[in-house]
C-alpha atoms as a printed R data frame, in Angstrom:
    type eleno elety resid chain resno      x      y      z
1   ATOM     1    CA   UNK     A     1 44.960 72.000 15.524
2   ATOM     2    CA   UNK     A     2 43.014 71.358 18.778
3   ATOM     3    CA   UNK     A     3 40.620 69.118 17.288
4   ATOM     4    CA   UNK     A     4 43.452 66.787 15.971
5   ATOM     5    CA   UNK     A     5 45.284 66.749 19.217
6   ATOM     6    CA   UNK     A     6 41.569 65.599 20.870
7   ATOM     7    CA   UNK     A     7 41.222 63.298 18.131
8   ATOM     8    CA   UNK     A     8 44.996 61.764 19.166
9   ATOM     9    CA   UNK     A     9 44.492 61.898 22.876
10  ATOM    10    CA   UNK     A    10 42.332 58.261 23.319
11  ATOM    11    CA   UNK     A    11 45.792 56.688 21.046
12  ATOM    12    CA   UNK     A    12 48.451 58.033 23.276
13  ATOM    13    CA   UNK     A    13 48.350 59.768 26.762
14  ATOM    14    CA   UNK     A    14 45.913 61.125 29.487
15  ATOM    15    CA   UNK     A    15 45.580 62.827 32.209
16  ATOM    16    CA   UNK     A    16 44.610 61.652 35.810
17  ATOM    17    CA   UNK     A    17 44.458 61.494 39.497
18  ATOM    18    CA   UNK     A    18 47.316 58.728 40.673
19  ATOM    19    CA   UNK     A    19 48.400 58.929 44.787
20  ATOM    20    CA   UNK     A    20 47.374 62.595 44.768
21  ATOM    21    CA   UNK     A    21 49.619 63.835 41.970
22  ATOM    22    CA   UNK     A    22 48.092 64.457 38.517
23  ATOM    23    CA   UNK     A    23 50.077 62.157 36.161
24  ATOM    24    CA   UNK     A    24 49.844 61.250 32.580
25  ATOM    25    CA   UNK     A    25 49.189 57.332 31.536
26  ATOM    26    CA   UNK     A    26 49.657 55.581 28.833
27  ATOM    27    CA   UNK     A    27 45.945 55.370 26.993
28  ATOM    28    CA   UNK     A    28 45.931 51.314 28.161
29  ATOM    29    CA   UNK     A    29 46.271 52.169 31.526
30  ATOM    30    CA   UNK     A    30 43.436 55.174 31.111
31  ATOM    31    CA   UNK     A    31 40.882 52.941 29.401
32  ATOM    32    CA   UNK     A    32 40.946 50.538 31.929
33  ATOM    33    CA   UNK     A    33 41.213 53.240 35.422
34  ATOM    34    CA   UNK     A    34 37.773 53.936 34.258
35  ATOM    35    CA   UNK     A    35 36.429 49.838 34.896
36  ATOM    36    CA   UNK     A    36 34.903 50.035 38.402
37  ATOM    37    CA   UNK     A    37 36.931 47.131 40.588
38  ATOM    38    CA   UNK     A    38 40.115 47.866 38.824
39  ATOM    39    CA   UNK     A    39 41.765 50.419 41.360
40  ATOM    40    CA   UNK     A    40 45.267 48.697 41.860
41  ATOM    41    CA   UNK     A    41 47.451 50.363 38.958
42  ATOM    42    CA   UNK     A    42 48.915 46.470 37.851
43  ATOM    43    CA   UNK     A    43 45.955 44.682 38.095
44  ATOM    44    CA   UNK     A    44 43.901 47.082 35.743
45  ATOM    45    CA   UNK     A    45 46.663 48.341 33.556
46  ATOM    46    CA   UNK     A    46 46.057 46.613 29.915
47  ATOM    47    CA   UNK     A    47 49.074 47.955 28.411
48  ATOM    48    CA   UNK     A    48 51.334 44.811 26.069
49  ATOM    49    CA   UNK     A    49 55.005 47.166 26.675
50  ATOM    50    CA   UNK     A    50 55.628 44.283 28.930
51  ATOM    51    CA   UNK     A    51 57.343 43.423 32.518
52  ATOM    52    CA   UNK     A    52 59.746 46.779 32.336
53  ATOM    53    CA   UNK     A    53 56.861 49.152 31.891
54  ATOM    54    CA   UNK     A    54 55.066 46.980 34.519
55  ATOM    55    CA   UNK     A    55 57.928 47.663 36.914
56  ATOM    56    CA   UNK     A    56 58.954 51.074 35.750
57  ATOM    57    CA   UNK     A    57 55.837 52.708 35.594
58  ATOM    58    CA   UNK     A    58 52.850 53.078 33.010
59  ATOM    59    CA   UNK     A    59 53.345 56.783 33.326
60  ATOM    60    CA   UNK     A    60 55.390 59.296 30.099
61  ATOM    61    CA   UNK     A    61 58.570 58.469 32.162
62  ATOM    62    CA   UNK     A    62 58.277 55.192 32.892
63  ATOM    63    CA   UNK     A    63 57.517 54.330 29.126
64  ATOM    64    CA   UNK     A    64 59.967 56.859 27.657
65  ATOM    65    CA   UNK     A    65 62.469 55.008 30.470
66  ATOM    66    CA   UNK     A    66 61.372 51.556 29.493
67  ATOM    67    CA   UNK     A    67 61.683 52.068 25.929
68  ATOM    68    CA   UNK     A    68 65.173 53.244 26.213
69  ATOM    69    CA   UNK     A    69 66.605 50.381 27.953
70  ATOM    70    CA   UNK     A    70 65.227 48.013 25.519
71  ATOM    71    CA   UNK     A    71 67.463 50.211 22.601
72  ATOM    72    CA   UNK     A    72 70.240 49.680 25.025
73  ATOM    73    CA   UNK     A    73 69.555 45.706 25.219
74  ATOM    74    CA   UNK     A    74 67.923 45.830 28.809
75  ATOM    75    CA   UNK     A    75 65.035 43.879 27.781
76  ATOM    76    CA   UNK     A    76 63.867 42.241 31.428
77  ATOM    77    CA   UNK     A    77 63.895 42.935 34.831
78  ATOM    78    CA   UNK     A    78 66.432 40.268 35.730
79  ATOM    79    CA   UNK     A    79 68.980 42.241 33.187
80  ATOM    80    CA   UNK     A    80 67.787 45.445 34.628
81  ATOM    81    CA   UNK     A    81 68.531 44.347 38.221
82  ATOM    82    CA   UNK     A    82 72.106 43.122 37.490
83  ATOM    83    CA   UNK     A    83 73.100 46.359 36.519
84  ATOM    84    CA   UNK     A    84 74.221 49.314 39.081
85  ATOM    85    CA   UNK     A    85 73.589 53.050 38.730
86  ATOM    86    CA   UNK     A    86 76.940 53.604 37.361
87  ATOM    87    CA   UNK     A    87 76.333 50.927 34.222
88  ATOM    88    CA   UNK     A    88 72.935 52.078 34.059
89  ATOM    89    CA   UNK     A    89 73.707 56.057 33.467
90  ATOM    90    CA   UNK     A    90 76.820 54.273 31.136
91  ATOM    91    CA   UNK     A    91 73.909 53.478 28.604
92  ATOM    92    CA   UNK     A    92 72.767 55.981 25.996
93  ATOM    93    CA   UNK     A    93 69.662 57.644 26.787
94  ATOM    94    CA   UNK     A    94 69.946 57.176 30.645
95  ATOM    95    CA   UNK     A    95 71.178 59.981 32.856
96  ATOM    96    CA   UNK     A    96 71.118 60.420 36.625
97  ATOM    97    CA   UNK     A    97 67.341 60.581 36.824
98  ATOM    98    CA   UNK     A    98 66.432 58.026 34.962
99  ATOM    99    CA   UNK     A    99 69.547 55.670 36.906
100 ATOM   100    CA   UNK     A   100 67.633 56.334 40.201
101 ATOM   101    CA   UNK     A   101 63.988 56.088 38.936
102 ATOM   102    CA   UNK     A   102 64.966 52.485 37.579
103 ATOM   103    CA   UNK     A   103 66.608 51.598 41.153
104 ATOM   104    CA   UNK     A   104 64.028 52.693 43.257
105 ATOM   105    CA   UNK     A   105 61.215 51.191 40.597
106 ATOM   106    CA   UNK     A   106 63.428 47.527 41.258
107 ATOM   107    CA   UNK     A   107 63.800 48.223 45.194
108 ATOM   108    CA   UNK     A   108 59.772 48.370 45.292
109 ATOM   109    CA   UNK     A   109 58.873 44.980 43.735
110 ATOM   110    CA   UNK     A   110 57.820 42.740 45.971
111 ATOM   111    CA   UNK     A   111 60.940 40.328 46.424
112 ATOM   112    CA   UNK     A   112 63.384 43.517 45.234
């Protein structure tokens, strides 16, 4: 079992150092932390989810919160932004957490 879970980890998620908390990233992301010059998490993040995961994170909970609000219809940041916490925890899949993560994702991008 551990050798197919090794096998899976380079297609999926890892492990690593991000602002002093251990985090996991989406395998994208991983492949290119490891290109020396490519320290900003945007600029060297490879991943295709597109702008949501760019703005909510290439982290499991970013992704996870990303891929929800595209189910829902959310499908760019302008859509995201129009909403407020109330419509966003209104939406399947999106509690209280996830309502606040969004917000404070949209309150730190630059012009937000």
């Amino acid at each position: 079992m551990s050798a197919a879970r090794a096998a899976m980890v380079p297609l999926s998620w890892a492990r690593t150092l991000r602002d002093g908390q251990v985090i996991d990233v989406c395998s994208a992301c991983r492949v290119r932390e490891k290109v020396p010059g490519t320290l900003d998490r945007e600029a060297g993040c490879s991943c295709e989810g597109g702008e949501l995961f760019d703005v909510l994170g290439h982290d499991r909970f970013g992704h996870r919160l990303a891929n929800t609000l595209l189910r829902a219809g959310v499908d760019s940041v302008e859509r995201l932004s129009s909403l407020s916490a109330q419509q966003l925890r209104d939406l399947e899949g999106i509690g209280a957490a996830s309502a606040r993560r969004a917000l404070s994702c949209l309150r730190s991008e630059p012009g937000g």
